[in-house]
C-alpha positions as CSV (number, residue, x, y, z in Angstrom):
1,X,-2.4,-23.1,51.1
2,X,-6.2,-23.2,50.9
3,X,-7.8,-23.3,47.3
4,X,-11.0,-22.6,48.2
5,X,-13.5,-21.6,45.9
6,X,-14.7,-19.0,48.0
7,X,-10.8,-17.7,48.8
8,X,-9.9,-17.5,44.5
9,X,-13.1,-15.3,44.1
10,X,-12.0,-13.1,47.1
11,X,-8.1,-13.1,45.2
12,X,-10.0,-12.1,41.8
13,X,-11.8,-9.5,43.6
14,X,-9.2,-7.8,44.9
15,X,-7.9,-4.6,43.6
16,X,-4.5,-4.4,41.8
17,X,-3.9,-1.1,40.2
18,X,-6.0,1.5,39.3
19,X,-9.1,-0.1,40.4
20,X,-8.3,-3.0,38.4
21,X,-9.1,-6.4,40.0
22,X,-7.1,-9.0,40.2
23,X,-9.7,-10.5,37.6
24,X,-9.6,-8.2,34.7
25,X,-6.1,-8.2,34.9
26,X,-5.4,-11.7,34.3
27,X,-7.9,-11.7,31.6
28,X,-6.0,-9.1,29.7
29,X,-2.6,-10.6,30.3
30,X,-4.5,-14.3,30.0
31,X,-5.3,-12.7,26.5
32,X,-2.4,-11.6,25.3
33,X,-1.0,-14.9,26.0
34,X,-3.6,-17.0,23.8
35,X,-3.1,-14.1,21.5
36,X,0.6,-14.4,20.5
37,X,-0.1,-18.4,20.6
38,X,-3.3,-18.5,18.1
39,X,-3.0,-15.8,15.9
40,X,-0.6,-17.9,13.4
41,X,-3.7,-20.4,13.0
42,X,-6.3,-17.8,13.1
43,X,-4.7,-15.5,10.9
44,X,-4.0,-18.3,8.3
45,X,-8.1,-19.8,8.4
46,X,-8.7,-16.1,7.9
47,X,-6.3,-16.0,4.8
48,X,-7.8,-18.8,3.5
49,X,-11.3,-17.7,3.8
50,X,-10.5,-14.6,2.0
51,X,-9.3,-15.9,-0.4
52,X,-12.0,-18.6,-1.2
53,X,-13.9,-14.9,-1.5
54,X,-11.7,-13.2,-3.4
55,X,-9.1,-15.4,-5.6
56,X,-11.3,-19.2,-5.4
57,X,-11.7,-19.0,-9.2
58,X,-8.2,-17.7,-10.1
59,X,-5.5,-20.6,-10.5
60,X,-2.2,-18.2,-12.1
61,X,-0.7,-17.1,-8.7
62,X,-2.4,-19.6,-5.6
63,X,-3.4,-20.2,-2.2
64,X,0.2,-19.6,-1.4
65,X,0.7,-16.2,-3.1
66,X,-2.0,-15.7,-0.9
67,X,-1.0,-16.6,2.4
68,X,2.5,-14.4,1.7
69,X,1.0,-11.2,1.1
70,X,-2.1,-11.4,3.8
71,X,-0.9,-13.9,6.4
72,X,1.6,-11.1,8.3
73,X,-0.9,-8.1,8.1
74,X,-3.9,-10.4,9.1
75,X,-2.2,-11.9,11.7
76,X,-1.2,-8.0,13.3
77,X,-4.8,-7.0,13.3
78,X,-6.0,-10.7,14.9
79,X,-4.2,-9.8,17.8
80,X,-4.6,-5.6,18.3
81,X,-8.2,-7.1,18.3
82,X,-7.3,-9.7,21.0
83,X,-5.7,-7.3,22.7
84,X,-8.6,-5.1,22.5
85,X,-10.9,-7.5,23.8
86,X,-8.7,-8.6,26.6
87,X,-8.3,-4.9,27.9
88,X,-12.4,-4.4,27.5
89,X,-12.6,-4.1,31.4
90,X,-9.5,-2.7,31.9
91,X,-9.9,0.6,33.9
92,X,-7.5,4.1,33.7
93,X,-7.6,6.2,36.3
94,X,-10.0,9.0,36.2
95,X,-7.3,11.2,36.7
96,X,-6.6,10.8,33.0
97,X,-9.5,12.6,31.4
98,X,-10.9,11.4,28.0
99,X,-13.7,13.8,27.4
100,X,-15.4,16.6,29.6
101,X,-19.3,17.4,29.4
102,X,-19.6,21.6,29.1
103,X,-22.8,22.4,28.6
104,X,-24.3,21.2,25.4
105,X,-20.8,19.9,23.9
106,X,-18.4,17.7,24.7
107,X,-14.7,18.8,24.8
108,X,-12.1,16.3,24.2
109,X,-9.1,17.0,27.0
110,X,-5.6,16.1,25.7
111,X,-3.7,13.7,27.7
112,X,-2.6,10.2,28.0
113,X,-5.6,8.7,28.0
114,X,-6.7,10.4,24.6
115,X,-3.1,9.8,23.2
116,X,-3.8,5.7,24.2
117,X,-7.6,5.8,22.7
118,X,-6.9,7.9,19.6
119,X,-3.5,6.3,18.9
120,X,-4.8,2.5,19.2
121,X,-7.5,3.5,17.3
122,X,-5.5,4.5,14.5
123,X,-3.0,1.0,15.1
124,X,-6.5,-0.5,14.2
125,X,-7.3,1.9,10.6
126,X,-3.5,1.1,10.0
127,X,-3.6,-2.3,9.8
128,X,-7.0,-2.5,7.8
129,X,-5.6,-0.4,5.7
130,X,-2.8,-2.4,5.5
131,X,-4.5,-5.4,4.5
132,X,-6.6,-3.6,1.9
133,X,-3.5,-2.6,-0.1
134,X,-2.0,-6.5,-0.1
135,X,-5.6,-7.6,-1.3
136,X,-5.0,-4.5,-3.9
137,X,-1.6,-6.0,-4.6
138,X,-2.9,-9.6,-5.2
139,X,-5.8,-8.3,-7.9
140,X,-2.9,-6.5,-9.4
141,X,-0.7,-9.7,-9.6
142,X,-3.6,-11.3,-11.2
143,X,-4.4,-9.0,-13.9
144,X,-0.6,-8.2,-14.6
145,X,-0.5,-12.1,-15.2
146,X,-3.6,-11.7,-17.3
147,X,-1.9,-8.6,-19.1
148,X,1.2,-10.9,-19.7
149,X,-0.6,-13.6,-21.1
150,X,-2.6,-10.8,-23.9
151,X,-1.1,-9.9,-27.2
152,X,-1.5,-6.6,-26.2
153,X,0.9,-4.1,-25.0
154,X,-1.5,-1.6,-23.7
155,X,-2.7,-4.6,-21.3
156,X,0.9,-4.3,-19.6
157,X,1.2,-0.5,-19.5
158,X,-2.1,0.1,-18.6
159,X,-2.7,-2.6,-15.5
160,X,0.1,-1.0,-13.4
161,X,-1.3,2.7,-14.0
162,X,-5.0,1.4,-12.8
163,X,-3.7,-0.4,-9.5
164,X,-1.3,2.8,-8.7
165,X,-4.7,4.6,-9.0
166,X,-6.7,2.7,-6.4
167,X,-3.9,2.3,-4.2
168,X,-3.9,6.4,-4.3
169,X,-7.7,6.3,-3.5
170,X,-7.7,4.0,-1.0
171,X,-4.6,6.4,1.0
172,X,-7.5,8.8,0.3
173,X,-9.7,7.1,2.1
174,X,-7.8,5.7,4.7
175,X,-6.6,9.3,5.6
176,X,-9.9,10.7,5.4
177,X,-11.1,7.7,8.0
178,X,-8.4,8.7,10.0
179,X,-9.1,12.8,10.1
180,X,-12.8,12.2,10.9
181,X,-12.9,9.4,13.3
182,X,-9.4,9.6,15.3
183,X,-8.8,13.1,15.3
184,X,-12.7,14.3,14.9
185,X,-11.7,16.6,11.9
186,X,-14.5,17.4,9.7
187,X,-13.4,16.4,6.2
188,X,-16.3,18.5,5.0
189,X,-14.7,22.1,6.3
190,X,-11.4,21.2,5.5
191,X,-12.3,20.7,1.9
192,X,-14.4,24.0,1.9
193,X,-11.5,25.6,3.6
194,X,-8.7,24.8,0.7
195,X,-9.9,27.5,-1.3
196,X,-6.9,30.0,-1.8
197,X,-4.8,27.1,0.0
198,X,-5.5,24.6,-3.1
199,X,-4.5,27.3,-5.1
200,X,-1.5,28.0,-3.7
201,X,-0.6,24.0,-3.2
202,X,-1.6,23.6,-7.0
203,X,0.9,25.8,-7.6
204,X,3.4,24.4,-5.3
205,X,2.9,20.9,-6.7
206,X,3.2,22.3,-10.3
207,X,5.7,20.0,-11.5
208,X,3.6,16.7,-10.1
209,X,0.6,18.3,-11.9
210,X,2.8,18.1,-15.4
211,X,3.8,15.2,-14.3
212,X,0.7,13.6,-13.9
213,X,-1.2,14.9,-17.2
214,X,1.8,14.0,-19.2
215,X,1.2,9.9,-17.9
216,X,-2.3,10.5,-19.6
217,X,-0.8,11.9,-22.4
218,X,1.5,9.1,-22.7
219,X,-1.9,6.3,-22.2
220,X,-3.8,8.7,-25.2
221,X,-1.3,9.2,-27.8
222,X,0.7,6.3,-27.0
223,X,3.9,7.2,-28.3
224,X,5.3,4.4,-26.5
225,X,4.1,1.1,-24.9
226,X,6.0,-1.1,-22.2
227,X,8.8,-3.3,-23.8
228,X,9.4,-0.7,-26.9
229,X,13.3,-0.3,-27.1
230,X,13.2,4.2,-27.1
231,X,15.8,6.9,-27.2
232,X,15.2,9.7,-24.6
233,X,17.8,12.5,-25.0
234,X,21.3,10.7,-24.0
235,X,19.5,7.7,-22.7
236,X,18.3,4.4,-24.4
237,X,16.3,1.5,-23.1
238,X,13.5,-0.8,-22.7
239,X,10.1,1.1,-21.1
240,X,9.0,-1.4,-18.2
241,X,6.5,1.0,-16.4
242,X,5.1,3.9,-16.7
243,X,3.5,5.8,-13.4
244,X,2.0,8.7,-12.4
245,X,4.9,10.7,-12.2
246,X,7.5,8.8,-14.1
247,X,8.6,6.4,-16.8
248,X,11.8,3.6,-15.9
249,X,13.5,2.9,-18.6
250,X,15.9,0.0,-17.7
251,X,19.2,0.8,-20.2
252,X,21.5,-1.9,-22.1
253,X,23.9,-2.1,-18.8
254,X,21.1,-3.0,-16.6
255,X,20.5,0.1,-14.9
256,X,17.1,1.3,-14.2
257,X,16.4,4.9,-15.3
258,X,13.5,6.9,-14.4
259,X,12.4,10.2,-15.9
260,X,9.6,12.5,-15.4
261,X,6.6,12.0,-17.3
262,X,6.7,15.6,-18.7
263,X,10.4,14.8,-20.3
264,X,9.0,12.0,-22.4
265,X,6.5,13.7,-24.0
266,X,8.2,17.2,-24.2
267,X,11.7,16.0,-25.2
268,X,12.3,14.2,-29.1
269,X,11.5,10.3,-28.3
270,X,12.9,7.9,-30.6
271,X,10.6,4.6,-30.8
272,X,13.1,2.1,-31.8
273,X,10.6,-0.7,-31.8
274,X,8.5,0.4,-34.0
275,X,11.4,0.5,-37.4
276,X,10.5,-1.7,-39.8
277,X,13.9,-3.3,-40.3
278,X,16.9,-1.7,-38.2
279,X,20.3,-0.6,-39.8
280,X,23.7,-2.1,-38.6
281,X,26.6,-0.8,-39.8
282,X,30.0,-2.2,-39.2
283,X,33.6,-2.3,-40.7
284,X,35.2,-5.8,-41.2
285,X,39.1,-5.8,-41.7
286,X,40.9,-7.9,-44.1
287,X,44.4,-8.6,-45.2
288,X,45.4,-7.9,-48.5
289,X,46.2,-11.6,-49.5
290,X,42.5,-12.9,-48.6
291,X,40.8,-14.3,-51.2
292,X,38.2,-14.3,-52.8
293,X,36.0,-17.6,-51.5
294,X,37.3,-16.1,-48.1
295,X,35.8,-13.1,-48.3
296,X,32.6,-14.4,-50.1
């Protein structure tokens, strides 16, 4: 079999499928290959670079709290970016329209070729996404150590509340990203458009709205911080978190209990924690020929 240089560029040049070479498609496959074998060791220098950016200075949790919380989502986005590289000269057939030129505007034609673009595109703002929470999850770590570590209550009630907010900001976002830039939505006419709809989804979301104010309620007049021992109607517990739409309450058996914000502040909460001495009341039986000393 002849090797030839001249003979491997005439077998690269050749078309495969598609108008694919026999070139382009050994680089993509070549890719995915190098891909699934690096992406462990690039995904962890990655992680480790990250976090010499974002956690050098903070000894409580580690490099290695680190690594388990970014080193999986890093890792996924290393190689849909390998992959994306590798498929760079990859042709589809022009049979599978992306866009069409009419007149002045460009119309976007549905298909398979929009439904690969558009839906790799939002693999890509998924896994982002995806790491952004974990490095929201790590901060949160950090200051819940920080919280624990504090005199104050507050610190502990308050620190969960503040990371459940940016995580809901950052879904915000990522949603927004993924309306304007996968699906070409304007975000700008669908917010001017909720009008009578925000009304009627205000109203529809009535009880998540109660909900919600009654958590601020709860942060105000703090009739309660996490770790107070409280009585809620039938139910009776330790407060370990309170969220935007709920409180868990985890009870003397070990079960966890959560109720709705607007129940703790609307229904008669008993703060055990804060009696300055506590009652007990028991009965102690004795025999009729005990004596005295005994009994003393």
């Amino acid at each position: 079999m002849d090797l030839s240089l001249e003979n491997i560029k005439e077998f690269l040049s050749q078309n495969l499928i598609w108008g694919n070479t026999n070139e382009s498609i050994l680089i993509f496959i070549s890719s995915i290959i190098l891909g699934l074998i690096f992406k462990g060791i690039i995904s962890k220098y990655l992680s480790h670079y990250l976090y010499k950016i974002i956690g050098k200075k903070e000894t409580r949790l580690g490099v290695e709290k680190f690594d388990n919380l970014l080193t999986k989502p890093i890792s996924f986005f290393v190689m849909l970016i390998i992959i994306f590289i590798g498929s760079s000269k990859i042709q589809l057939p022009y049979s599978w329209p992306y866009e069409v030129q009419i007149g002045d505007s460009i119309k976007y034609v549905f298909g398979i070729k929009m439904i690969l673009y558009r839906g790799f595109s939002l693999i890509i703002i998924y896994s982002i996404f995806r790491i952004a929470l974990r490095i929201i999850d790590f901060i949160g770590l950090i200051f819940i150590q920080k919280a624990q570590e504090s005199e104050n209550k507050m610190d502990d009630q308050l620190v969960p509340f503040a990371i459940e907010i940016v995580k809901f900001l950052a879904w915000i976002i990522a949603i927004s990203i993924v309306l304007s830039n996968v699906f070409k939505i304007e975000i700008g006419a669908v917010i001017a458009g909720l009008g009578i709809g925000g009304i009627a989804l205000a109203m529809a979301s009535k009880e998540s709205l109660e909900n919600l104010l009654g958590s601020f309620t709860i942060f105000i007049d703090k009739p309660f911080t996490v770790g107070d021992l409280v009585t809620v109607g039938n139910i009776t517990g330790v407060v370990e978190k309170v969220g935007f739409r709920s409180t868990r309450i985890r009870t003397f058996d070990k079960s966890l209990v959560t109720l709705p914000n607007k129940k703790m502040i609307d229904a008669e909460l008993d703060n055990l924690g804060l009696r300055p001495i506590r009652r007990i009341k028991f009965s102690i039986g004795l025999t009729y020929n005990t004596s005295v000393d005994q009994i003393k």
